[in-house]
N, C-alpha and C positions, 0 to 999 in steps of 0.2 A: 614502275613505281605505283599503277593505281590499286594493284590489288593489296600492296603494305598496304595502303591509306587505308582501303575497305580493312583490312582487318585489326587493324589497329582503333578506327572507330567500332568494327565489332565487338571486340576484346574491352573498349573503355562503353558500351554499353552495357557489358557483360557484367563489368565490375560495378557499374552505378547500379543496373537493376540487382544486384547481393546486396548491396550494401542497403538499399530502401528494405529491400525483406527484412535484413535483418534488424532494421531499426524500427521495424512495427513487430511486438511480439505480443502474444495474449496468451496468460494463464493455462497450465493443460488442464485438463478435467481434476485431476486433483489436488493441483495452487487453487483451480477455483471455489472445490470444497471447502479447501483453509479458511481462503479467504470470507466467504461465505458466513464459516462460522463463526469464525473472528469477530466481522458486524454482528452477526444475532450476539454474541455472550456480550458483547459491548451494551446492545441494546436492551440486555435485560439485568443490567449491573446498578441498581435501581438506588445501591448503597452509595457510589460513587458520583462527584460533578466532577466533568472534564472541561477542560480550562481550555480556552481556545484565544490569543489575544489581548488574555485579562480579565476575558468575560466568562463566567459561568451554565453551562449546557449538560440538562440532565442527560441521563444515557439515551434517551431515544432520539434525542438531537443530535447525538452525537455519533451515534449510529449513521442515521440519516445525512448528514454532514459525510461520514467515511465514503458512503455509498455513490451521494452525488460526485464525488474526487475519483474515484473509484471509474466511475461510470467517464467520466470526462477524458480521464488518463488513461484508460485499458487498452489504451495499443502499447503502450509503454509500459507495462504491468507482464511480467513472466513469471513473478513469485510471490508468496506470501509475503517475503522481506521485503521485496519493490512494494508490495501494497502499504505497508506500514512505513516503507521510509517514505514514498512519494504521496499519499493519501491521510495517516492517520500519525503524522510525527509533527507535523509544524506547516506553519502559514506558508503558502506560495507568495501571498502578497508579501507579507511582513517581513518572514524568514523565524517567527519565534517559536521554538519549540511549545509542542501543547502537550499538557501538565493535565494530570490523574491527582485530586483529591479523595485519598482513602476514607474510607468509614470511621476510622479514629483522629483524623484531620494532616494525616502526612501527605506530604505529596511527594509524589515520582514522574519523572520525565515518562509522559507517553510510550517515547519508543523503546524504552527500559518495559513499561511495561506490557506493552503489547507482544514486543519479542517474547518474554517469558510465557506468555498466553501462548504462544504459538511453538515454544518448544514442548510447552504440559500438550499441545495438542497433539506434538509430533511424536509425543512420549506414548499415546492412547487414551489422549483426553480428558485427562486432571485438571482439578480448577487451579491454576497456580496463583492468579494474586486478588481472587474477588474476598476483598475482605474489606 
């Protein structure tokens, strides 16, 4: 009976050390580009205030704001789309989506429009909603 035991505690160490890998993941070299860019065009969107809570944060706040969540969460981060749902979509405290004030005074849901930022990227780098 002692070698089942040994291998049965091998096999359930086997499975717990997969399971921790895979629940730490980090961006490859080109999620991290994305991502990367994503912050800089955020930070130089000088036309738009992004709503964070209710409160008003011009782009390089807001920027800065991505980058710290960014920085916090990156083991948890394997894509562009993790970067914008878990970093630049809405409050971890609160739960409230954060809102993009356009240049003409519309607003749009964040993750509405960071996504499209990231498809013009994935398209060859269009500006898709700085306006």
């Amino acid at each position: 009976m002692a070698p089942f035991r040994f291998l049965r505690t091998a096999l359930l160490a086997l499975v717990l050390g997969l399971a921790a890998a895979m629940a730490q993941a980090t961006p490859s070299a080109s999620e991290q580009k994305l991502i990367d860019t994503l912050i800089l065009r955020v930070s130089k969107m000088s036309s738009m205030t992004f709503m964070r809570n209710g409160k008003e944060h011009d782009a390089a706040e807001a920027a800065k704001h991505m980058q710290a969540k960014f920085d916090h969460f990156k083991d948890e981060i394997a894509t562009a789309e993790d970067f914008i749902d878990r970093c630049a979509s809405r409050s971890e405290v609160t739960g409230k989506a954060y809102k993009v004030k356009m240049s003409n005074g519309s607003m749009r849901d964040a993750n509405e429009f960071l996504n499209a930022e990231l498809r013009a990227l994935r398209r060859g780098g269009g500006r898709a909603g700085a306006g």
